[in-house]
ROZAMAR-469215 format. One line per 3 residues: number of its first residue (from 1); their letters; for each residue x, y, z of C-alpha. Coordinates in steps of 0.5 Angstrom, whole numbers. Example, Ala and Ser with C-alpha at 12.3 -4.5 7.8 and 13.67 -1.06 7.14 Angstrom:
1) AS) 25,-9,16 ~ 27,-2,14
end
This chain:
1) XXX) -71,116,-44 ~ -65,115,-46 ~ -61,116,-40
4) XXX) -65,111,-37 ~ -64,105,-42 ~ -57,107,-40
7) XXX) -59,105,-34 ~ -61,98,-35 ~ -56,97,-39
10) XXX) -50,99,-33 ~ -55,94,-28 ~ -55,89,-33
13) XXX) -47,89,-34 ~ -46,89,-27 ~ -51,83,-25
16) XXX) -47,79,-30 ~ -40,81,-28 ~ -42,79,-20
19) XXX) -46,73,-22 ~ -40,71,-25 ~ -35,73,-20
22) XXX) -39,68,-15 ~ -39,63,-20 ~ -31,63,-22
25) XXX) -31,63,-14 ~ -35,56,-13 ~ -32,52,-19
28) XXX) -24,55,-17 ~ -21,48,-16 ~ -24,46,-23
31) XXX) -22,52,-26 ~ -15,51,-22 ~ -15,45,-25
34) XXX) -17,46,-32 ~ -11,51,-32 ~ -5,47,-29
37) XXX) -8,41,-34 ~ -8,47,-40 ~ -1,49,-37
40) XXX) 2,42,-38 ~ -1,40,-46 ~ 3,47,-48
43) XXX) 10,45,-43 ~ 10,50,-39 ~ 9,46,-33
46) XXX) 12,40,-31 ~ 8,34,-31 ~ 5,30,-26
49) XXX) 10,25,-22 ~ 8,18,-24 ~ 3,15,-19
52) XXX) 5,8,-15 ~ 1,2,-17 ~ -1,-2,-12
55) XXX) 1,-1,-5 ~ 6,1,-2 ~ 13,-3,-1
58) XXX) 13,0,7 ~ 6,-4,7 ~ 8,-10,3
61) XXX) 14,-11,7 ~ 10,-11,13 ~ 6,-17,11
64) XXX) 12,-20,9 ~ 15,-20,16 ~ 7,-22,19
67) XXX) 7,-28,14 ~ 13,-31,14 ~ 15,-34,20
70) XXX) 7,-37,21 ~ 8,-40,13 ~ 16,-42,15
73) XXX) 13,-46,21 ~ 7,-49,20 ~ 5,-53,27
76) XXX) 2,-60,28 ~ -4,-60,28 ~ -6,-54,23
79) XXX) -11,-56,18 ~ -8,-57,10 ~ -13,-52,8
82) XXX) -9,-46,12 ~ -2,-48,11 ~ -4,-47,3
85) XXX) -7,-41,4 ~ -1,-38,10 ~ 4,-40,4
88) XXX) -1,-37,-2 ~ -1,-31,2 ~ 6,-31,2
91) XXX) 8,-32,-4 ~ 3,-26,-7 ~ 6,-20,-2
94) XXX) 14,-24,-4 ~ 11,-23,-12 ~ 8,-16,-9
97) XXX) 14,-14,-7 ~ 18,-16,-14 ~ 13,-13,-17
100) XXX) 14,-6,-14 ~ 22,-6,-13 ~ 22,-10,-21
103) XXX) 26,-15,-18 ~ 25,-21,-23 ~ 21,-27,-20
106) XXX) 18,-34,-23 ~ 14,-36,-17 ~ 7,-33,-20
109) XXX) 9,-38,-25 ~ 12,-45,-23 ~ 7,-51,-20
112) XXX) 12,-55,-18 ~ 12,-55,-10 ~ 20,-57,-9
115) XXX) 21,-52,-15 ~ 16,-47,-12 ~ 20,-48,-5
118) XXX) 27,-46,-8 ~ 24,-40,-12 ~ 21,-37,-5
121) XXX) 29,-38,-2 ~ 32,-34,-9 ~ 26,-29,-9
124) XXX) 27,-28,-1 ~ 35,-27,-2 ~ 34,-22,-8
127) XXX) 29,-17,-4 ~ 34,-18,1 ~ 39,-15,-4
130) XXX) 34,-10,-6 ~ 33,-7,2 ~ 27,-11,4
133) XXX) 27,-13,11 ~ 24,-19,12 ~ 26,-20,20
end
């Protein structure tokens, strides 16, 4: 009898240890996980690099390139309603591209079209400065 309580006990602890090794097995990139972040509250792993907000200046510069040339000629003939929205679509990826080289910019704040207008050359020249290529 006692042998085989034994018995019981053995395929018990076998049962749970294989139940648990399948388990760990299905949830190994949440356990992977847990322990790189519990490796990085104790400080012996590094903490993750900073994740870019927004988008990627490659792409900003892109749109750059495809919008200035329509928002710096405006053909005849083009309604009022487009040439606002060429030029607004401009000014938001010049302040994107600002934003994302910390290149200091008032354009997002000034009403003014002849003060707008000279704040769009100085923001243009000083991406440039900072290497954006504007074609």
């Amino acid at each position: 009898m006692l042998g085989e309580a034994w018995g019981l006990v053995d395929l018990t602890l076998i049962t749970v240890g294989v139940a648990g090794a399948l388990w760990a097995i299905l949830h190994a990139t949440e356990l992977l996980a847990l322990g790189v972040r519990f490796g990085q509250v104790l400080h012996v792993l590094p903490a993750p690099p900073p994740v870019p907000e927004g988008m990627p200046i490659e792409r900003i510069a892109a749109d750059l390139r495809r919008i200035r040339p329509q928002a710096r000629r405006l053909v005849d003939g083009t309604p009022m309603a487009r040439r606002i929205a060429i030029v607004a679509a401009y000014d938001e990826a010049l302040v994107d591209a600002c934003r994302a080289l910390d290149v200091p910019t008032e354009l997002g704040r000034i009403s003014d079209a002849l003060e707008r207008e000279s704040e769009r050359l100085r923001t243009e020249a000083e991406l440039e400065r900072a290497g954006v290529d504007l074609g």
